[in-house]
N, C-alpha and C positions, 0 to 999 in steps of 0.2 A: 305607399303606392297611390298613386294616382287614378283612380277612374274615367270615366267619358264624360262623366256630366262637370268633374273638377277640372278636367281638360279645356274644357267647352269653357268655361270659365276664365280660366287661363290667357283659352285666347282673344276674350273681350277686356284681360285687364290689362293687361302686356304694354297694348296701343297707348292706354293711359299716360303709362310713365315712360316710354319709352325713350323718346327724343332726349338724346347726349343732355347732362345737368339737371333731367327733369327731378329723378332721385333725389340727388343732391340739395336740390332746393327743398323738396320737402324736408329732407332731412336737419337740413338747415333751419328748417320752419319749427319743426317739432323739438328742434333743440333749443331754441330760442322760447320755448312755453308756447308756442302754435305760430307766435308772431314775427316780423321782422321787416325793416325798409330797405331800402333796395341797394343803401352804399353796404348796409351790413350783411346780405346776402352778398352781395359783389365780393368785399373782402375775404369772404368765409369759404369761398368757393374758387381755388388755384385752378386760371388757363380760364377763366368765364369770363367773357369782352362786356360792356354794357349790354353793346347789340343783342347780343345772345338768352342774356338775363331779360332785358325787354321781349323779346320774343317767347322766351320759356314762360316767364310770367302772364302773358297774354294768354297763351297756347294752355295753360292748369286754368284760369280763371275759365274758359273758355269749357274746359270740361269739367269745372264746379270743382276742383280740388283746392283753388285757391279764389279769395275776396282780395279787392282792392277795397281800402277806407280812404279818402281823402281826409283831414283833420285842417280844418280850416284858422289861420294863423300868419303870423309871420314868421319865419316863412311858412309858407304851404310845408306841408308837410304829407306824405302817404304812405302808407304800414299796410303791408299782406297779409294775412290770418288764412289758415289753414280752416276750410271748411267742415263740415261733420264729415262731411266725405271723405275729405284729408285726411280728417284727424284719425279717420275710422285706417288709415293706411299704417298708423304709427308701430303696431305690433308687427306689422310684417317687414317693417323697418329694422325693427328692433332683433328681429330675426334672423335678417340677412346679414346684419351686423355679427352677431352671436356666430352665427355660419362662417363667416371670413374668418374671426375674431381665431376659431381653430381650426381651419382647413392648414 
């Protein structure tokens, strides 16, 4: 059961992950060991346009869920890392997972 102060909750974390793919991506992230670039999320995630992954990406970095690195080379290269805040997201990932897994 649910109380009010874990409601309350609820509804400041929802906002988080909300936006279509945002899930996805982390979960992409944390299946990847935290980390991942951005053709290998694109690939990993069926019906996700660039556009959209640039945006989602922005949109997490944006509320600390996700880091960009640049890694400086030829080529450039940039890798996403799940932040502690992210990373602190993985069990309830992991959850939601288990929850489908036998609905």
């Amino acid at each position: 059961m649910i109380d009010g102060a874990r409601l309350l909750s609820l509804k400041k974390a929802i906002p988080l992950v909300e936006p279509k793919f945002s899930l996805l991506i982390l979960a992409n992230l944390s299946a990847s060991g935290g980390l991942g670039s951005f053709n290998k999320l694109l690939s990993g995630i069926e019906g996700l346009t660039p556009k959209t992954l640039s945006t989602r990406l922005k949109e997490l970095e944006e509320k600390q869920l996700v880091s960009k690195q640049i890694l400086v080379g030829r080529p450039i290269r940039i890798e996403y890392r799940l932040t502690k805040k992210g990373l602190s997201l993985e069990n309830a990932l992991s959850e939601l997972a288990d929850w489908h897994g036998g609905a």
